[in-house]
C-alpha positions in Angstrom: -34.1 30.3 30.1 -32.7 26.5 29.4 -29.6 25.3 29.2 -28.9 23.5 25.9 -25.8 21.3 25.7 -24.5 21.0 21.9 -22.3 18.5 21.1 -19.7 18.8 18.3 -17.8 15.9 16.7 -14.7 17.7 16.2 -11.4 15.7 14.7 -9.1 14.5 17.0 -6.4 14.5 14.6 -5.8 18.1 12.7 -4.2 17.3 9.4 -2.7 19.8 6.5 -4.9 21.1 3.6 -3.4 20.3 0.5 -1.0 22.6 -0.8 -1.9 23.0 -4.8 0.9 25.2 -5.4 2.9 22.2 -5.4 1.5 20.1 -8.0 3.7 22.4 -10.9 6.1 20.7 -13.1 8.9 21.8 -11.8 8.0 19.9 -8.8 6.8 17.2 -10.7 10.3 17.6 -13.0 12.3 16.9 -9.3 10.2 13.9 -7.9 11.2 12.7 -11.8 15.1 12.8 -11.0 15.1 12.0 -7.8 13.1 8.5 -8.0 16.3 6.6 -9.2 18.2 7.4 -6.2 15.4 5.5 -3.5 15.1 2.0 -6.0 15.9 -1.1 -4.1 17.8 -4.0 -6.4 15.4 -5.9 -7.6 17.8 -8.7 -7.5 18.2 -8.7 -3.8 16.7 -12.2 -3.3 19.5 -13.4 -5.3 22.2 -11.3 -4.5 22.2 -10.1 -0.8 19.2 -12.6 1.0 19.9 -16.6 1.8 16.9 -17.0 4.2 13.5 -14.5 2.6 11.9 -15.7 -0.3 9.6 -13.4 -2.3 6.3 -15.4 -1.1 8.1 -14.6 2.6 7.9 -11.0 1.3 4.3 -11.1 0.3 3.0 -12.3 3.6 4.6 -9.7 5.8 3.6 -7.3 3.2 0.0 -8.5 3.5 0.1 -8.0 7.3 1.8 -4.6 7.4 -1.3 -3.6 4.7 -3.5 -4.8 7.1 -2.4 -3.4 9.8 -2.2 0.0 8.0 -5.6 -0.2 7.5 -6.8 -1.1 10.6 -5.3 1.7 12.0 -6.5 4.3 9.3 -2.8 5.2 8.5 -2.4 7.5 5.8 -2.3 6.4 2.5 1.2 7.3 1.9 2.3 5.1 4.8 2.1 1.3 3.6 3.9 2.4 0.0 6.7 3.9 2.3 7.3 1.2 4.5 7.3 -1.0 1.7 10.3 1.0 0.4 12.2 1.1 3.5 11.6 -2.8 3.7 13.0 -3.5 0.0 16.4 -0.7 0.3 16.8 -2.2 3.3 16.8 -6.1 2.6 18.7 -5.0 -0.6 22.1 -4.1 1.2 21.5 -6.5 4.5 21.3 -9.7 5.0 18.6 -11.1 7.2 17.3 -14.1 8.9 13.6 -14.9 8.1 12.7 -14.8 11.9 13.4 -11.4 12.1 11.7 -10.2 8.7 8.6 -9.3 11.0 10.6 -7.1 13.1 11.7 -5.3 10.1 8.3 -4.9 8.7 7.2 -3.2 12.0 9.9 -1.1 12.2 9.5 0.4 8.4 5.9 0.8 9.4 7.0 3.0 12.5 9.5 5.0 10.4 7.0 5.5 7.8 4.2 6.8 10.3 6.6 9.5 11.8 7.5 10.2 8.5 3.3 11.1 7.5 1.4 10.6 10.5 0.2 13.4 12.7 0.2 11.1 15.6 2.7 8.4 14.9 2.7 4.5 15.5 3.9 3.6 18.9 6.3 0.8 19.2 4.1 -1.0 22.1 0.6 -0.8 19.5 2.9 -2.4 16.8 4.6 -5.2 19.4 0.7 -6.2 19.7 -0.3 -6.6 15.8 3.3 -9.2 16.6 1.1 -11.0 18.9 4.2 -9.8 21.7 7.2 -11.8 19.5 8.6 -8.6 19.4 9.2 -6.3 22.6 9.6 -2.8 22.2 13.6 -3.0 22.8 13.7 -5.1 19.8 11.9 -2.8 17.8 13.9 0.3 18.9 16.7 -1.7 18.2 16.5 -2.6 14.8 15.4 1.3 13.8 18.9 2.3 14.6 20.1 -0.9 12.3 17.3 1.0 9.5 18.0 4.0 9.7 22.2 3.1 9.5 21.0 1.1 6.3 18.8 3.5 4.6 21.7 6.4 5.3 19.2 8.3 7.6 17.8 9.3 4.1 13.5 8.3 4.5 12.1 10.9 2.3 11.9 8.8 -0.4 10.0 9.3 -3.3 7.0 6.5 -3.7 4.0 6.2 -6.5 1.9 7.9 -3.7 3.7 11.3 -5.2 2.9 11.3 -8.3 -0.9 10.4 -7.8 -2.3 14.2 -7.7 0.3 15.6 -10.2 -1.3 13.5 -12.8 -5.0 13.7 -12.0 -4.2 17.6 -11.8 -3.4 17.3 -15.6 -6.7 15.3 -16.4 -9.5 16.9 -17.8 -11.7 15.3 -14.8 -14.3 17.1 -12.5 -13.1 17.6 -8.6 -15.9 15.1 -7.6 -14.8 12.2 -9.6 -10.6 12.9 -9.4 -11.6 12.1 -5.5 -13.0 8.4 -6.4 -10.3 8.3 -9.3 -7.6 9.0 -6.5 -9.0 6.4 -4.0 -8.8 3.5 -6.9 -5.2 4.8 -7.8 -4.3 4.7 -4.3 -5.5 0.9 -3.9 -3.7 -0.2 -6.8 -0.3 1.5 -5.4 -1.2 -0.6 -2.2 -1.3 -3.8 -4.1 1.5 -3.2 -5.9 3.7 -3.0 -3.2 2.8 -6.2 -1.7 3.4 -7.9 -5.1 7.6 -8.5 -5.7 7.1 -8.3 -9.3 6.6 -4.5 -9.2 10.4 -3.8 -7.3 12.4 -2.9 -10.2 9.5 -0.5 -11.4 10.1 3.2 -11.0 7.0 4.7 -8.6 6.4 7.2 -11.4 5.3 4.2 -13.8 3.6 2.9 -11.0 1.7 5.6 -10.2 1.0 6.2 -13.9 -0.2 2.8 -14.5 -2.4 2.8 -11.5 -4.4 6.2 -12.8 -4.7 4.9 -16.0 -5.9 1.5 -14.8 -8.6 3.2 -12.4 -9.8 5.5 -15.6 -10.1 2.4 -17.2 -12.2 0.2 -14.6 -14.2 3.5 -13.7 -15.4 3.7 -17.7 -14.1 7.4 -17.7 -14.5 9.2 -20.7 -14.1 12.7 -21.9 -15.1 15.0 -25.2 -12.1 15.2 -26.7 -11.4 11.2 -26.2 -8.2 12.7 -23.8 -9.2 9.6 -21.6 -9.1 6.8 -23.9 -7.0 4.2 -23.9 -4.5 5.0 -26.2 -4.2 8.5 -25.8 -4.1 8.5 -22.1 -1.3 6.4 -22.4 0.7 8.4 -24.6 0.3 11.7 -22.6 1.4 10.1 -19.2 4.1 8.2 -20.7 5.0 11.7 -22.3 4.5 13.0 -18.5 6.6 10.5 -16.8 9.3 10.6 -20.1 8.6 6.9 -20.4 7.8 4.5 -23.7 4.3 4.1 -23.7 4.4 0.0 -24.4 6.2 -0.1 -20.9 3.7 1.7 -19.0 0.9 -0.2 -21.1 2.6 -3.1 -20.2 2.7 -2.5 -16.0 -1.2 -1.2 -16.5 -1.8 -4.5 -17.8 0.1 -6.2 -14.8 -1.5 -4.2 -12.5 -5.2 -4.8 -14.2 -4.0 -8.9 -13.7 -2.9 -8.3 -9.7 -6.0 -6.7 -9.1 -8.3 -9.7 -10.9 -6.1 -12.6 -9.0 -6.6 -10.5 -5.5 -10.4 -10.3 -6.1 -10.3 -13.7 -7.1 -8.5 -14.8 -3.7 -10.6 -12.5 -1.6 -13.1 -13.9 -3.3 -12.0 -17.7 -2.7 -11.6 -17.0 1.3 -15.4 -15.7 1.7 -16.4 -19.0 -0.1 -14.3 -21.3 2.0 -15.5 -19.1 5.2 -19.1 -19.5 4.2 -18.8 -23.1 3.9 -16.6 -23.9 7.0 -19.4 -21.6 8.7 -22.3 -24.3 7.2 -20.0 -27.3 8.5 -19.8 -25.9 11.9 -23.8 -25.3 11.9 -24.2 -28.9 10.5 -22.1 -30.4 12.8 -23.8 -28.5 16.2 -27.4 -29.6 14.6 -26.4 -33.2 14.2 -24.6 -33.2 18.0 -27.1 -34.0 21.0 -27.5 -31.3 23.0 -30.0 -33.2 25.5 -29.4 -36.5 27.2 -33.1 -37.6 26.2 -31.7 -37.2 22.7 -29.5 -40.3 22.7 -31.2 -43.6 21.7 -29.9 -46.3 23.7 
């Protein structure tokens, strides 16, 4: 009798099932009051910081996305991060040299706040190209976690995401796309400075209703139009509904002018590529080439 060998993929990271019982209002009612007490000042550019500038902001937010992504963080991670970055730059002022540092060490407070398997501060020292050493890194997340009052369960849009679609009259299959484009749109809001003073519950709010929107949702009793899906999250989130139209539409606008750029660098990519061809083509690569 033969031997067979099977061979099972099985996940190297074991993660929690989703607990529905929490998506109730009274849940929902808490996240609601406790939101206000993890908002950073949205005047802290002004205020506390001589040195950052908001486009400072915006490219070590881009970089802590991106590194994030590349290491298939979970989705609550960035939107976290981001959090601890802007309650901590609120109260502290720092130099602009060390605003990488910072970003690295929100990231590694945020993945032991959600990850299974946490970032380690050598990995993150890399994504620095080695400007930071580890020291540093442990260093400064005493400095955070003095700052942020050892308090990092804060509340982020991320929260809301599921207590919303929960109340949507949506099948499973399409809440799990809707979820993905909501998630996105969190992401890009926190690497835009415009969306600080914003509550994450109107965040969140504006992102599900934005990603109805762009995914041409509709439903039999027109619960998913426009209008009316406004109205009943802004009833939800006990919010006027021409505010949370209003950070839709700037939300909608974010996501056009990132397309746009992304859009811009594949172009500019593509036709440094077609230089670099051109130029090899037009370069002898034989002696016998050159007319004397």
């Amino acid at each position: 009798m033969e031997n067979q060998l099977l061979c099972c993929e099985v996940e190297t990271i074991r993660r929690a099932y989703h607990d529905t019982n929490l998506l109730n209002d009274r849940v929902l009612q808490t996240m609601l009051k406790a939101e206000e007490n993890y908002l950073p000042s949205p005047n802290y550019f002004k205020c506390v910081q001589k040195e950052i500038i908001p486009k400072m902001r915006k490219i070590v937010a881009t970089w802590m996305l991106e590194v994030c992504e590349e290491q298939k963080c979970e989705e609550e991670v960035f939107p976290l991060a981001m959090n601890y970055l802007d309650r901590f730059l609120s109260v502290e002022h720092t130099k602009k040299t060390r605003l990488q540092l910072l970003g690295a060490t929100c990231m590694f407070l945020a993945s032991k706040m959600k990850e299974t398997v946490p970032l380690t501060a050598e990995k993150l020292c890399i994504y620095t190209d080695n400007s930071i050493r580890p020291s540093d890194l442990l260093q400064m997340e005493l400095l955070a976690l003095n700052k942020l009052k050892w308090d990092l369960a804060s509340v982020t849009p991320h929260d809301f995401i599921d207590h919303f679609l929960s109340k949507l009259p949506i099948h499973q299959n399409t809440k799990q796309i809707l979820r993905k484009h909501a998630q996105t749109f969190v992401a890009l809001c926190a690497t835009d400075v415009k969306f600080i003073a914003n509550p994450p519950s109107m965040i969140a709010a504006g992102s599900v209703a934005a990603a109805v929107q762009g995914l041409y949702l509709k439903s039999t009793d027109g619960a998913l139009s426009s209008e009316n899906l406004t109205n009943f999250l802004s009833q939800v989130i006990k919010s006027d509904p021409d505010c949370l139209r209003s950070c839709q539409e700037q939300i909608e606008s974010l996501l056009e002018s990132s397309l746009r750029q992304a859009q811009q660098q594949i172009v500019s990519t593509e036709t440094k590529r077609i230089d670099e061809e051109v130029d090899l083509s037009c370069t002898p690569t034989d002696v016998r080439d050159v007319n004397i």
